[in-house]
Structure formats: C-alpha cells, structure tokens
LUMVEX-135276 format. One record per atom (N, C-alpha, C): residue number from 1; chain; atom name; x, y, z. Coordinates in steps of 0.02 Angstrom, whole numbers. Layout:
% LUMVEX-135276
@rotor: NUM guba: A domi: CA x: X y: Y z: Z
...
END
This chain:
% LUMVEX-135276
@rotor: 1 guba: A domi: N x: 170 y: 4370 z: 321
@rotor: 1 guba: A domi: CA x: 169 y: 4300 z: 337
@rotor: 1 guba: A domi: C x: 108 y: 4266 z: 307
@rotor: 2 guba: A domi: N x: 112 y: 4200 z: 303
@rotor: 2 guba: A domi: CA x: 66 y: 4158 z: 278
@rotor: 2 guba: A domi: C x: 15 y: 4147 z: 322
@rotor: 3 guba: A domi: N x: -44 y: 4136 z: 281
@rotor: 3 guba: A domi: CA x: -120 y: 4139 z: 356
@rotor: 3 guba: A domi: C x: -97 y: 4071 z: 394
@rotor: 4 guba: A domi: N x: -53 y: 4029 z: 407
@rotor: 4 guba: A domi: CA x: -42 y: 3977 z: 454
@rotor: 4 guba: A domi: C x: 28 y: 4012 z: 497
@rotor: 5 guba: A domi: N x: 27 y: 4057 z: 498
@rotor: 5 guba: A domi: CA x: 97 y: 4098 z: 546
@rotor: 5 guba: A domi: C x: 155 y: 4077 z: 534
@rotor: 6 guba: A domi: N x: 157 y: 4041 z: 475
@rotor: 6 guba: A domi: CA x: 250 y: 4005 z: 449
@rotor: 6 guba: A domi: C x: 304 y: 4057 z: 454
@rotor: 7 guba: A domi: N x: 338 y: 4050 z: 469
@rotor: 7 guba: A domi: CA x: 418 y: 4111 z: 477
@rotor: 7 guba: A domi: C x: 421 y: 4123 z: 400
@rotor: 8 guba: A domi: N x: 437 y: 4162 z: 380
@rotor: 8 guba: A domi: CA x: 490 y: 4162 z: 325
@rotor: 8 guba: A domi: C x: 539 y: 4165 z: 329
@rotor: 9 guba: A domi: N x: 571 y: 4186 z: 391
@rotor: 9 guba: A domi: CA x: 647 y: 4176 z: 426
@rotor: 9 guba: A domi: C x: 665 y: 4115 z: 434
@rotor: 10 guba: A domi: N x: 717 y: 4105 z: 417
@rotor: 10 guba: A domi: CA x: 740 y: 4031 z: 487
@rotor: 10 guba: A domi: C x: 807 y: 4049 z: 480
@rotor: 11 guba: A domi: N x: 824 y: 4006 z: 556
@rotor: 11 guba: A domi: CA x: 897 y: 4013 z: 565
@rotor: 11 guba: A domi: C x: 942 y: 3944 z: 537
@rotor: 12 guba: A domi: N x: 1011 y: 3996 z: 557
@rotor: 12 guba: A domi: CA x: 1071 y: 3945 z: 528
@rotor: 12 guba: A domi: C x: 1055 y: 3869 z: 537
@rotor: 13 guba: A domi: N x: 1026 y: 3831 z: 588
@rotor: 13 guba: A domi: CA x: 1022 y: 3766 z: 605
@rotor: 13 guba: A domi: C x: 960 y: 3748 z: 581
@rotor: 14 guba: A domi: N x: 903 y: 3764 z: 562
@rotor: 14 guba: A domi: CA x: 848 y: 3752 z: 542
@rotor: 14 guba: A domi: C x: 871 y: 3755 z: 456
@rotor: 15 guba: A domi: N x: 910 y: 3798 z: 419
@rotor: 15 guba: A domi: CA x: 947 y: 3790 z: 342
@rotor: 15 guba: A domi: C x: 990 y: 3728 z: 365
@rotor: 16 guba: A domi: N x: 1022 y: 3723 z: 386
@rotor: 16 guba: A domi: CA x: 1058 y: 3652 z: 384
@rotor: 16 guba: A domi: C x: 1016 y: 3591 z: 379
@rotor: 17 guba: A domi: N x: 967 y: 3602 z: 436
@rotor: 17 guba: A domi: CA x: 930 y: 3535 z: 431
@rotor: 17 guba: A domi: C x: 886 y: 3529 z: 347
@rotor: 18 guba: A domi: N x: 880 y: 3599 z: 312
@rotor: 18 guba: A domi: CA x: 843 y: 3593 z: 250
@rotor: 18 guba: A domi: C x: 888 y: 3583 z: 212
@rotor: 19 guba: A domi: N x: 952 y: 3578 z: 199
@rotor: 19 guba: A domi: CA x: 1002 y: 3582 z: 165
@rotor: 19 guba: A domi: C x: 1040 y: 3505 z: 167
@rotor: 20 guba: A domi: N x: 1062 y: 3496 z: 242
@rotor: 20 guba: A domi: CA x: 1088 y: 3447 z: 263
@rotor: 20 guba: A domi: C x: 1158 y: 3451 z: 250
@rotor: 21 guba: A domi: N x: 1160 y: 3494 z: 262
@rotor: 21 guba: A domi: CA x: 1252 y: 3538 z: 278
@rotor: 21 guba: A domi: C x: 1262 y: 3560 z: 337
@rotor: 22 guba: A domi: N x: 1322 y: 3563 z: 372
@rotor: 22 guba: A domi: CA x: 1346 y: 3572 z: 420
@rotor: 22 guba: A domi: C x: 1357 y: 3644 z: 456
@rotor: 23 guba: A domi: N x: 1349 y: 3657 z: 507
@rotor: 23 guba: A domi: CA x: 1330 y: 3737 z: 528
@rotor: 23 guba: A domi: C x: 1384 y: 3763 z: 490
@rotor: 24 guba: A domi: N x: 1463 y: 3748 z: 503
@rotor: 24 guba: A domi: CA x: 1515 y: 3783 z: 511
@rotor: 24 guba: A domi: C x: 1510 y: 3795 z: 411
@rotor: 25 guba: A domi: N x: 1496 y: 3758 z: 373
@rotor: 25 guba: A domi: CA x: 1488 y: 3772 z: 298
@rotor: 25 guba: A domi: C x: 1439 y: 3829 z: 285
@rotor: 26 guba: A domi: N x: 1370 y: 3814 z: 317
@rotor: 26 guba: A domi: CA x: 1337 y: 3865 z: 323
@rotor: 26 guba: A domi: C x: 1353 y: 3927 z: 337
@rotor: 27 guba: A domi: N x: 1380 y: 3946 z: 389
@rotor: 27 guba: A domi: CA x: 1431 y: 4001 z: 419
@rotor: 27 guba: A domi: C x: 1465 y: 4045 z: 366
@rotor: 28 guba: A domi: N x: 1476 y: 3992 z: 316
@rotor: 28 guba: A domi: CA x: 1540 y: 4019 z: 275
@rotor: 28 guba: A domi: C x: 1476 y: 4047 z: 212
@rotor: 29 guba: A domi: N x: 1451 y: 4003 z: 193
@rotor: 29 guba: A domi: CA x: 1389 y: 4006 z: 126
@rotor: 29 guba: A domi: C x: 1344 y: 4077 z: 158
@rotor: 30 guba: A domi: N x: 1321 y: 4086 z: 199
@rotor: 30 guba: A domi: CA x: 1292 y: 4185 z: 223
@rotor: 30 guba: A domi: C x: 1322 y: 4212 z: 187
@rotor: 31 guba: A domi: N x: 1394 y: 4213 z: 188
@rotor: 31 guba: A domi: CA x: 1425 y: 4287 z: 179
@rotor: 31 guba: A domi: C x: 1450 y: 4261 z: 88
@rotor: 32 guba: A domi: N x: 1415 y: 4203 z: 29
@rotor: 32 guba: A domi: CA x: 1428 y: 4204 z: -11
@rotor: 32 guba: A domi: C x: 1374 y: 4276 z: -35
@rotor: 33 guba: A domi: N x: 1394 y: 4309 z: -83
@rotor: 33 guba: A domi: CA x: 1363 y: 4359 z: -133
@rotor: 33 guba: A domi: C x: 1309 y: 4309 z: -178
@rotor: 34 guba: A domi: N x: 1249 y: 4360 z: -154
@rotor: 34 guba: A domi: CA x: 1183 y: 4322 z: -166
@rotor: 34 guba: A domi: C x: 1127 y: 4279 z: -134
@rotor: 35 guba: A domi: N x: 1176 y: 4252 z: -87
@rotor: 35 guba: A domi: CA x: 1133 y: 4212 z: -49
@rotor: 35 guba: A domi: C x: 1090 y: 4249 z: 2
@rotor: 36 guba: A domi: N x: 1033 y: 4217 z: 1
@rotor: 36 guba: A domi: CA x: 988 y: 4239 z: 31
@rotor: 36 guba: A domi: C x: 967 y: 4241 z: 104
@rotor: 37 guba: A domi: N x: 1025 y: 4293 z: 145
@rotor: 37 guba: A domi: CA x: 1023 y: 4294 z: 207
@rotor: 37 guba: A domi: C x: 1010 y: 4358 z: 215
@rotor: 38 guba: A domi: N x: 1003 y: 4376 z: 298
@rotor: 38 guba: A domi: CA x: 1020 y: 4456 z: 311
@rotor: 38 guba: A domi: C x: 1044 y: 4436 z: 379
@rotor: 39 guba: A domi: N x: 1105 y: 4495 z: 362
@rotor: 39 guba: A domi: CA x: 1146 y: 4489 z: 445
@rotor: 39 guba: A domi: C x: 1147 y: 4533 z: 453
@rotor: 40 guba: A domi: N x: 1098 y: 4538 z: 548
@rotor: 40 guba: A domi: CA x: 1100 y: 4589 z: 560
@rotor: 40 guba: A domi: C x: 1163 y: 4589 z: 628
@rotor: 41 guba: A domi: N x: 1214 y: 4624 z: 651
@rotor: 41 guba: A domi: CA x: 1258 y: 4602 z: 679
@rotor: 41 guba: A domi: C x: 1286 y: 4544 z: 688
@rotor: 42 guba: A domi: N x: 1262 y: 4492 z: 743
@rotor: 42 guba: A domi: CA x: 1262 y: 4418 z: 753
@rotor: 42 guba: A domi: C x: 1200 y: 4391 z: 754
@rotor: 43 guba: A domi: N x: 1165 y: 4403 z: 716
@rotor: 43 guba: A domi: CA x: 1100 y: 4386 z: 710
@rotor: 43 guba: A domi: C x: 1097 y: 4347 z: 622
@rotor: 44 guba: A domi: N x: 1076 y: 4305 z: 615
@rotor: 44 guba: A domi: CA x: 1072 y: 4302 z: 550
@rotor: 44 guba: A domi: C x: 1003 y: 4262 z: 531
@rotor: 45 guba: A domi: N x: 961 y: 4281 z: 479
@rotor: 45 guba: A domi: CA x: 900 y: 4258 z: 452
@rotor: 45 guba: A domi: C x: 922 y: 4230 z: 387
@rotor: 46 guba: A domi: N x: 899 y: 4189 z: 372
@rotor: 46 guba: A domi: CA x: 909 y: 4166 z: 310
@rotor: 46 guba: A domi: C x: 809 y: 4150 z: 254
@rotor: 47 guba: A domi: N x: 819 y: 4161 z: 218
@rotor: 47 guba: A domi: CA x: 751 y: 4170 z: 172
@rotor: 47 guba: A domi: C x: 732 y: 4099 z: 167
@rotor: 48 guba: A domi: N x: 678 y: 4073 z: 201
@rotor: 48 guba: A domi: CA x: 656 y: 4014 z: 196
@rotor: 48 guba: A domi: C x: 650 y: 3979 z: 124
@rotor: 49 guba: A domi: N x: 592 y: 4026 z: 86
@rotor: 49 guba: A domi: CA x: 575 y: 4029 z: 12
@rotor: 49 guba: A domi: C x: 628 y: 4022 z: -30
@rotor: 50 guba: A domi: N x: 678 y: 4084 z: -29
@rotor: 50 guba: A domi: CA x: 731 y: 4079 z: -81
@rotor: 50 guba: A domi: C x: 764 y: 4018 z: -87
@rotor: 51 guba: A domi: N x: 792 y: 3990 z: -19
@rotor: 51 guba: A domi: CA x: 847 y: 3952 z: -18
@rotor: 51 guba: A domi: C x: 831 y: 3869 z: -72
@rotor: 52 guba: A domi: N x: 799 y: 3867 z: -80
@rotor: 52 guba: A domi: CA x: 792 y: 3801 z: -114
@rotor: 52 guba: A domi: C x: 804 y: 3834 z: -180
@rotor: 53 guba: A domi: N x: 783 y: 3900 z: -213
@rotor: 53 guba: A domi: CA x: 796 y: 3935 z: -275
@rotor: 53 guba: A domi: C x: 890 y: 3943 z: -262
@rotor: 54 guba: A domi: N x: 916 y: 3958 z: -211
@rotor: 54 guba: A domi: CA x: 986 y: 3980 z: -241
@rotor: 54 guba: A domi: C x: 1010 y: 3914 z: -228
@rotor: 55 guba: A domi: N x: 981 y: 3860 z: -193
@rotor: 55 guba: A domi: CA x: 1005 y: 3770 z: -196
@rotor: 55 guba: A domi: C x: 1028 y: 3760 z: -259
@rotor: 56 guba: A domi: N x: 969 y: 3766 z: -312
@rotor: 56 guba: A domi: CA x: 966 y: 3736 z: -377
@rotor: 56 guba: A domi: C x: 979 y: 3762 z: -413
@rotor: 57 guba: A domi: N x: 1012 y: 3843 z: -412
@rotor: 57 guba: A domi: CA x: 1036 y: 3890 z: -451
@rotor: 57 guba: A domi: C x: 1115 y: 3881 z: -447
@rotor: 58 guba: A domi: N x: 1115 y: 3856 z: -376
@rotor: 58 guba: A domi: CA x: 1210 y: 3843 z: -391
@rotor: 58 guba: A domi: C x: 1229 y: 3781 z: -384
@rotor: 59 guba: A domi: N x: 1189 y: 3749 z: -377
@rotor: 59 guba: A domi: CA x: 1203 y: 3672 z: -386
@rotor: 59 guba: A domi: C x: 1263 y: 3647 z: -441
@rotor: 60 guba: A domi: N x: 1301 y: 3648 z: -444
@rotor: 60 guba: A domi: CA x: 1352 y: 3610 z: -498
@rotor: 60 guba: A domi: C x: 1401 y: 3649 z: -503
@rotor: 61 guba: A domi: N x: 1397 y: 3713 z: -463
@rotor: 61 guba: A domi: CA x: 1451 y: 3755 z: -467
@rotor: 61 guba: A domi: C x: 1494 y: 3761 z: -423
@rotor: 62 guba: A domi: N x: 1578 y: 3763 z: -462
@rotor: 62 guba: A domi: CA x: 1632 y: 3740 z: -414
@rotor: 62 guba: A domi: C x: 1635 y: 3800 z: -361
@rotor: 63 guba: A domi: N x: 1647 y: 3790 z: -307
@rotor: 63 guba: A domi: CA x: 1683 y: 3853 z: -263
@rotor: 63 guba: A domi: C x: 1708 y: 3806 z: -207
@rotor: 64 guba: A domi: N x: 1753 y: 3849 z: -181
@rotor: 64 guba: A domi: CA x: 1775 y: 3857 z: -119
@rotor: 64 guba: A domi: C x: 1760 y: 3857 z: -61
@rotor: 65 guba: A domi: N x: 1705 y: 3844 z: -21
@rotor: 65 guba: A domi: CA x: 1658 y: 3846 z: 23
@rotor: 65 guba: A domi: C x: 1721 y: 3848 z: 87
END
C-alpha cells in the first residue's frame, strides 16, 4: 500500500462510481477476460490502478456487455 493507506482494492460500487456505469454492467464486465478483478467466491476486488488502463485500452471496442 501507499504511505497514505489508499486501498488498491475497491469494490463493485466504488468502480462504478469511477467508471459511471451501472452495478448490474459491472457484474457482467468482472467476468470479461482481462479485466482487472479477482473473485474470490462472492467477494470481488477490482484493481484500483489498472482499471483506468483497461478503460482506455478498450474504449472503442464493440462487445456485448
């Protein structure tokens, strides 16, 4: 961790609010290949850091969400 105690975790609703997408999309975007989560049963962390890197890495790309 960073010398100010920042998470590097955050959860599903704390990525939405950085995202500004909706839980239930979110839900679905975890279990895309690559993204930067870890599920541990019903637990899910998502990578504070990464997520703005796989934002702008898939930005323009069509899928299915």
């Amino acid at each position: 961790m960073d010398d100010n105690n920042e998470c590097l975790g955050i959860s599903i609703d704390e990525a939405c609010k950085l995202l500004g997408i909706g839980r239930n999309l979110m839900l679905k975007l975890v279990h895309v290949q690559g993204f930067p989560a870890i599920i541990f049963k019903r637990k899910i962390i998502i990578n504070k850091n990464l997520l703005p890197k796989w934002f702008d890495e898939n930005c323009g790309k069509y899928g299915h969400y």
